[in-house]
N, C-alpha and C positions, 0 to 999 in steps of 0.2 A: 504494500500500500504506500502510496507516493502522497503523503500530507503535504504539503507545498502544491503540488501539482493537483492534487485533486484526482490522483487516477488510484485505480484496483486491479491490482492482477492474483487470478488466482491460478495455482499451476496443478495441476490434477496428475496422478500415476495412478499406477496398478499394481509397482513393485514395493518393496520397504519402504518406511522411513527412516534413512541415514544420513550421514552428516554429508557424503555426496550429492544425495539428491539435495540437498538444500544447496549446497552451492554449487550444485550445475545451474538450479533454477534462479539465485543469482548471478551465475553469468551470462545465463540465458538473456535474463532481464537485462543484464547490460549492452548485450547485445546488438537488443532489440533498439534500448533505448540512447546507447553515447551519443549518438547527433545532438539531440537536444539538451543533453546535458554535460556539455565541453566546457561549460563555465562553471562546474560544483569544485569546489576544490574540498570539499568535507562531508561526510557522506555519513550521516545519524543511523544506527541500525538500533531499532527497540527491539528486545528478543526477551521472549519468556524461558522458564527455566525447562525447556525442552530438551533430553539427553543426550542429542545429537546437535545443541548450540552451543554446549557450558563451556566454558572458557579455560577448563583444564584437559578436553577433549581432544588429543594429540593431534588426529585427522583433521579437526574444526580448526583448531590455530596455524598448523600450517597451509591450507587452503585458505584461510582468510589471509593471510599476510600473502599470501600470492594474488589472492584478488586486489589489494590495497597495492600493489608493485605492477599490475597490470593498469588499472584504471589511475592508477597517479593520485587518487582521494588521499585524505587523510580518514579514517575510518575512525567512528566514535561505537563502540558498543555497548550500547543501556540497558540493562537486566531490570525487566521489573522483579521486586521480592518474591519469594512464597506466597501465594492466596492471593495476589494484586492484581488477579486479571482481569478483575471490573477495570482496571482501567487502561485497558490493553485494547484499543481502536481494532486489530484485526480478532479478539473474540468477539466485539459487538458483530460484526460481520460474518463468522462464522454462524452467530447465533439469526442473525439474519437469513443466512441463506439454508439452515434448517430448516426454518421455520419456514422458508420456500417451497423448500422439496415436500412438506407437512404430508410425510409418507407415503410419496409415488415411489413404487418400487422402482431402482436405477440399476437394472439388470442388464445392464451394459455401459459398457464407458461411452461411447457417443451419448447416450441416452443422460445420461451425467453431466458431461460435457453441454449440452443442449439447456439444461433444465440450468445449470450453472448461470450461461450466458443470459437467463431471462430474467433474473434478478437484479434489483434495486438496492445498494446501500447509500443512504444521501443521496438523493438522485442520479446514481454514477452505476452505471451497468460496467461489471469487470471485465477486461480486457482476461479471457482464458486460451490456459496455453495445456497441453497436452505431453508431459515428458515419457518418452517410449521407453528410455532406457531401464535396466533390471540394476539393481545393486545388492550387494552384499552387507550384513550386519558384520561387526569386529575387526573393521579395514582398522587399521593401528601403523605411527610412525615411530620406529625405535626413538632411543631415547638422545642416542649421539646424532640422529639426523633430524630431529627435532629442535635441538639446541637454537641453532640460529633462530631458526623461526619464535620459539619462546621467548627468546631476548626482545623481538620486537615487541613486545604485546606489554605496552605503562601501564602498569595500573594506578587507578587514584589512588590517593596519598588517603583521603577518607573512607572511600569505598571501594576498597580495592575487587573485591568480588563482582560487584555490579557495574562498574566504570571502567571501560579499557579502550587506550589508543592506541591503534599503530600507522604509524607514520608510512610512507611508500616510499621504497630506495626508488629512485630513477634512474634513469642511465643502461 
């Protein structure tokens, strides 16, 4: 969800949930959308405490410091707490587009896919994207090839669990 812009994207599979699909479906998005955003130079990610985002997640940190070296952002990642998902803007959304489907059976992914795209949050119909790929649970980065990439990753000085930046090597 793109709060500045005003847009929705939601990205649909068939395979797991792991810290890969999450950030193909972030590059995906970037993708789609660098033309329009060649002037961001800081890039806010609010993320709930999902197992395949948390900040000590080997695969998660060095993919992100790869995407922050690819798009040149400076990347801010904001953990909301335990139990704060009232105020997590994509659970209202998800609760939105439940309460859309309000028990059509979605016995196929197009059918999914379909019923996705006819929803409304704030008057914003989602831009939905489709990822084919399969992945694997317990993709893991040793711990001496990790190194580097962990060194990137500030954490606040206050909150270090919830507030981390990493800056993009360029060049």
């Amino acid at each position: 969800m793109e709060v500045v812009a005003g847009l929705f994207h939601v990205f649909l599979n068939d395979s797991l949930e792991t810290t890969d699909l999450i950030m193909d479906t972030l590059y995906q998005w970037w993708q789609t959308n660098q033309s329009r955003l060649l002037h961001i130079q800081e890039l806010v990610i609010n993320l709930d405490n999902g197992p395949h985002i948390q900040s000590h997640r080997t695969q998660f940190i060095k993919r992100m410091v790869m995407f922050a070296d690819l798009t040149g952002f400076r990347i801010r990642l904001i953990y909301y707490p335990p139990y704060h998902s009232k105020y997590n803007a994509i659970e209202h959304a998800w609760g939105v587009l439940e309460n859309h489907w309000n028990g059509t059976i979605l016995d196929t992914i197009e059918k999914a896919i379909d019923w996705t795209k006819t929803m409304t949050w704030k008057g914003i119909r989602p831009i939905v994207t489709f990822i084919k790929d399969k992945y694997e649970h317990g993709v893991k980065v040793k711990e001496k090839e990790l190194k580097p990439f962990s060194e990137r990753f500030e954490r606040s000085k206050t909150l270090p669990k919830w507030d981390i930046t990493i800056d993009p090597q360029l060049g």
